[in-house]
N, C-alpha and C positions, 0 to 999 in steps of 0.2 A: 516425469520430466522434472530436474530438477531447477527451480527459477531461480534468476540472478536476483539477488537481496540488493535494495537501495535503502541507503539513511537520506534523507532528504531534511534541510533543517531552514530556518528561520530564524531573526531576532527583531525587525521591526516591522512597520505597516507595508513600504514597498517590499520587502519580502516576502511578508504573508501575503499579498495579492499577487506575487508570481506563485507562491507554491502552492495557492489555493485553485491555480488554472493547471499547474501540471500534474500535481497528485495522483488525481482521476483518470487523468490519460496515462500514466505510469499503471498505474493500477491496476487496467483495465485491458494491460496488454499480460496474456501470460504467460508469457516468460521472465515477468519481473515479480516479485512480492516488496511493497514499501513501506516503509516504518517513518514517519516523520517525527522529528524533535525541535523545539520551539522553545524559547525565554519570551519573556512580557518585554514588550506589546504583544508581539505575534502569538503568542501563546495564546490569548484570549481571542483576538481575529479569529486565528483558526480552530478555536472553537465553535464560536458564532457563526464559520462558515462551514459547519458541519464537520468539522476533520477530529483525530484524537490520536492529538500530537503527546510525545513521552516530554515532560515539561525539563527541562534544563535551568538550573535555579542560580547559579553563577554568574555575580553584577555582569553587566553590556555596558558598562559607566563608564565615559571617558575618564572617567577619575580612577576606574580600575586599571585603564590600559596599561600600568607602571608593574602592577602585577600581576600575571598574569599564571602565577602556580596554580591556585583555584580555578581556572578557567581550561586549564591544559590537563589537570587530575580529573572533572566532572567529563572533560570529551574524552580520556584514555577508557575512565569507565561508560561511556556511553558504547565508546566502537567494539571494546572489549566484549558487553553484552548483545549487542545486535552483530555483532561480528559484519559490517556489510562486507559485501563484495565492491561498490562504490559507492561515491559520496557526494551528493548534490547541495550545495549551500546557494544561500540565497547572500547578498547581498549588503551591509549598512556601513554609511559612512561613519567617522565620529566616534572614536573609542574601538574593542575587540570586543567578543563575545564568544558567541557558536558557533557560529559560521566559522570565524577564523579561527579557533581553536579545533574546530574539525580539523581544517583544510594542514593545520600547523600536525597535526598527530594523524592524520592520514598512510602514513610510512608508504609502500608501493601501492594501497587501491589509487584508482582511474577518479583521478577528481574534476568536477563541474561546477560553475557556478551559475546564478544565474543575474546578470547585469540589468540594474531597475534606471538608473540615470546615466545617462553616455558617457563612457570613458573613468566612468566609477570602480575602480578596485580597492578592495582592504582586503590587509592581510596582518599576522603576528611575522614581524620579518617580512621576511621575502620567499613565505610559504603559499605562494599560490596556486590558482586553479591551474589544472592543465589546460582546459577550456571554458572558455567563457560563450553563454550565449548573450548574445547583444540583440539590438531593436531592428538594426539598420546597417547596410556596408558603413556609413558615416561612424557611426559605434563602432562598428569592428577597428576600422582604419585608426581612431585616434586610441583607441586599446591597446593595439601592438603599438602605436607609436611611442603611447606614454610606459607602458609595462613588458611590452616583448615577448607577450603570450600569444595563443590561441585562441581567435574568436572568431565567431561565426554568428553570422547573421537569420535570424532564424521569426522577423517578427515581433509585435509587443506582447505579452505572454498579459502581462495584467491585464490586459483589454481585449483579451479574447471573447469576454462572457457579453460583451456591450453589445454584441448583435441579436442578445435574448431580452433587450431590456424597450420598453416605449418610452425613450425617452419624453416624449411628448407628456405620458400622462405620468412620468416620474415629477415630472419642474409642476404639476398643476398638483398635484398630490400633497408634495413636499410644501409649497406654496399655499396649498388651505391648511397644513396642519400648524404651518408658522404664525399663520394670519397677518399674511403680509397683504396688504390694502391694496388696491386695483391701482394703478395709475403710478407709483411708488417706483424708483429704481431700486433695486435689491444688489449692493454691494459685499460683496464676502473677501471675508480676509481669511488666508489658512496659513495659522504660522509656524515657523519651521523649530529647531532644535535650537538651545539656547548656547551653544559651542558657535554658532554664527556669529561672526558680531557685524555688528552695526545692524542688525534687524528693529531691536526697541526704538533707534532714533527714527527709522523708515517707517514706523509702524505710527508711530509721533507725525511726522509729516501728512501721513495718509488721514487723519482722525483730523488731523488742522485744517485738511482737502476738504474735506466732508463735512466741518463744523458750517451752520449758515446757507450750507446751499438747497436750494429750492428748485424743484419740491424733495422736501426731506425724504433722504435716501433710510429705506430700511436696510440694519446690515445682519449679516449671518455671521458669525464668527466661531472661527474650529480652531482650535487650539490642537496642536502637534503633543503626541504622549508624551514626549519628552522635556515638553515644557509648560506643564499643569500648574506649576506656581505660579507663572504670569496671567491665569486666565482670570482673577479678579480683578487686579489690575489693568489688566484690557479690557475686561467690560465696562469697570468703573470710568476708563477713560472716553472711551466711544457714547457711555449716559451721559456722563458729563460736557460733551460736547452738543446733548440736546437731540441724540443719535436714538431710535428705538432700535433695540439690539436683541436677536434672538440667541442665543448661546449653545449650538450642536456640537459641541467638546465632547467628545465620548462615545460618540454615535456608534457603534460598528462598524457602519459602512457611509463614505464619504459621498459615493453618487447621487444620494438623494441632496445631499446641501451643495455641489456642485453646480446640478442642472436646475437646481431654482434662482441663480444667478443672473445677473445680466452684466457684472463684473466681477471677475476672480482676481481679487490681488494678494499677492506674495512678493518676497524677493526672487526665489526660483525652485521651488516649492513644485515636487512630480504630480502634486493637484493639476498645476497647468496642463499639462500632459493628456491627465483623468479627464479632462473638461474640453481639451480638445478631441479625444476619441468619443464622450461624449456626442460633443457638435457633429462630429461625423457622422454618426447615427440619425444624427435627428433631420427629421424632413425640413424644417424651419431652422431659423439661425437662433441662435440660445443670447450668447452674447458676445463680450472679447475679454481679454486678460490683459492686464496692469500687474508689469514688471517693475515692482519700487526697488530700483537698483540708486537711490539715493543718499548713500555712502560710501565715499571710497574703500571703506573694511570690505565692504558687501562685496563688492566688483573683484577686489584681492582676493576673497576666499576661495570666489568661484573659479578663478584662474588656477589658483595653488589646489585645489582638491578636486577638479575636474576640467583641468586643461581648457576651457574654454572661454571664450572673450562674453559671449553674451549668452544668456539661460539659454537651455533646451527650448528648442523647436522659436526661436525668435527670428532664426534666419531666415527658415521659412513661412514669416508672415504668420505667427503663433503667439501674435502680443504684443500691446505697445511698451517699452522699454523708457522708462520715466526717470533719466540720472539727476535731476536738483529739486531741492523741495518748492521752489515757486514756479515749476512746471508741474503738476501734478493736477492740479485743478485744472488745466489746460490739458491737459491729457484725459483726465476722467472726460471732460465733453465731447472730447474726440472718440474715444472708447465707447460711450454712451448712442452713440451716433447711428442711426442705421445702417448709413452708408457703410461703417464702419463692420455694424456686426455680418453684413452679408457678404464683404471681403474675407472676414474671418470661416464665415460658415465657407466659402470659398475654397479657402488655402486646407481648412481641416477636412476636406472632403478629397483630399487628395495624399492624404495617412494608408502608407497600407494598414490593411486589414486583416489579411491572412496570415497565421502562424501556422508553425513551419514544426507543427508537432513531432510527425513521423522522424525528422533529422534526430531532435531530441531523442527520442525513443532509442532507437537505433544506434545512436550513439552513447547512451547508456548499457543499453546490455550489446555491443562489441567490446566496449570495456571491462565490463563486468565478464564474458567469458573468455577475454584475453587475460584476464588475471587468473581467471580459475587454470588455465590452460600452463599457465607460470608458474602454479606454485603445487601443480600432480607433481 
């Protein structure tokens, strides 16, 4: 039997944690054989996550995005060599890469992507997927609305593995090796890519929130790959505020500094997401998430590059949502709250869970032998 060839590719974390859950299942069906290709970040993810991906070495730097020859010659030579039959990309906002250089030099294969935050597409141009897997009808809907594509609702593909994890003994685990003190809130900050703006001033307010309050919050703080130059400077700021700060920048994998939380803040950061599939999992309630949507830039971005009024999963009850800087210390107490976390354990317990594999599969290689079947 001859199987259908897939190239399957990556360029940041929420990509490598979808292709790190479809791989296997691709893999393992055969009538496919899969070659995965990856740039850094995702490159080292899915290393770490077992995979051995063909490395793509072509910046993913919004400061490339102007040119994009070097990015279009390393995918000609990529498809060239693997020859697939289709092509699955995963997913990054914020400059081109791999993914979109595939999907731009793809010529007639059956192209896929696979959609990490709702209503997110990137492309070089106007080279996109034929279909897009999404989370949720709600993703599908505002996909075609804003892009005019194919999507289908198929599940969260990165949270597939969360129903093999104890989250219980992931947050006591992660919480002795930090040495964070009994009785202590544990406040985490995971921040995003530095093409955002207004995140440093929001990141300023939250560090102001937390200066003085008692009993002194321990915090976690994870620095985004894409923005490793600010992680002195953000620690330096949070010591300086009289803050003990443990610094998991680098980690491989985020779950363990997630679930030791009892607040997840970000501006809108797919952590929140990670930490509510999380919650879902876990028998007890973990904590709630703080949305420092405290600059007008912030709230603009997110409208102009994902179509929506307030972060993922806020509508339904996935966060409190914190727009001026002298509400925020008013909002951490709120968040902090019991009441609060077992609303949240609440609303996140009612996340589907199921992915919707077999769809994927199947519509992979229908593709892949309707091209074969095109070009006898």
């Amino acid at each position: 039997m001859t199987r259908v060839s897939v190239l399957l590719s990556a360029r940041d974390p929420g990509a490598a944690a979808q292709v790190r859950e479809i791989a296997p299942v691709l893999r393992a069906d055969r009538r496919l054989e899969v070659v995965v290709v990856a740039s850094d970040p995702a490159y080292e993810l899915l290393v770490a996550a077992g995979e051995e991906p063909r490395k793509f070495t072509a910046s993913a730097s919004p400061a490339a995005a102007a040119d994009t020859a070097t990015l279009v010659g390393e995918a000609h030579d990529v498809l060239d060599d693997v020859d697939p039959d289709v092509v699955v990309t995963g997913i990054s906002s914020l400059g081109v890469g791999v993914d979109e250089a595939l999907l731009a030099c793809a010529g007639t294969r059956p192209t896929f992507a696979l959609q990490d935050y709702p209503g997110d597409v990137n492309a070089l141009g106007h080279a996109y997927a034929a279909t897009y897997f999404v989370r949720d009808e709600p993703a599908a809907a505002l996909t075609v609305r804003r892009f005019s594509v194919r999507a289908v609702a198929v599940g969260s593909l990165r949270h597939a593995g969360y129903s093999r994890l104890d989250v219980r003994r992931l947050r006591e685990d992660t919480r002795r090796a930090a040495k964070v003190d009994d009785g202590r809130p544990v406040i985490g900050f995971f921040g995003q890519p530095p093409a955002i703006p207004g995140q440093e001033t929001a990141f300023g307010h939250l560090v102001d929130a937390l200066r003085g309050r008692m009993p002194r919050p321990f915090v976690i703080h994870f620095e985004h790959p894409k923005s490793l130059d600010r992680r002195d400077a953000h620690v330096a700021m949070l010591r300086s505020a009289g803050l003990t700060v443990h610094d998991a920048t680098g980690a491989t994998a985020v779950e363990p500094w997630l679930a030791a939380c009892d607040v997840v803040a970000t501006c809108f950061s797919h952590c929140t997401m990670d930490y509510a599939f999380l919650t879902a999992w876990s028998a007890e309630p973990l904590g709630a998430v703080l949305f420092l949507m405290t600059t007008p830039e912030i709230t603009r971005f997110l409208h102009t590059q994902g179509g929506l009024a307030v972060p993922d999963g806020a509508e339904r009850g996935l966060g409190r949502i914190v727009r001026t800087p002298t509400d925020v210390v008013s909002a951490l107490d709120e968040v902090l709250a019991e009441s609060t976390r077992r609303q949240y354990h609440l609303a996140c317990r009612q996340l589907p869970k199921d992915v919707a594999f077999r769809t994927i599969v199947d519509a992979v290689v229908e593709g892949g032998l309707r091209r074969r079947a095109a070009i006898r």
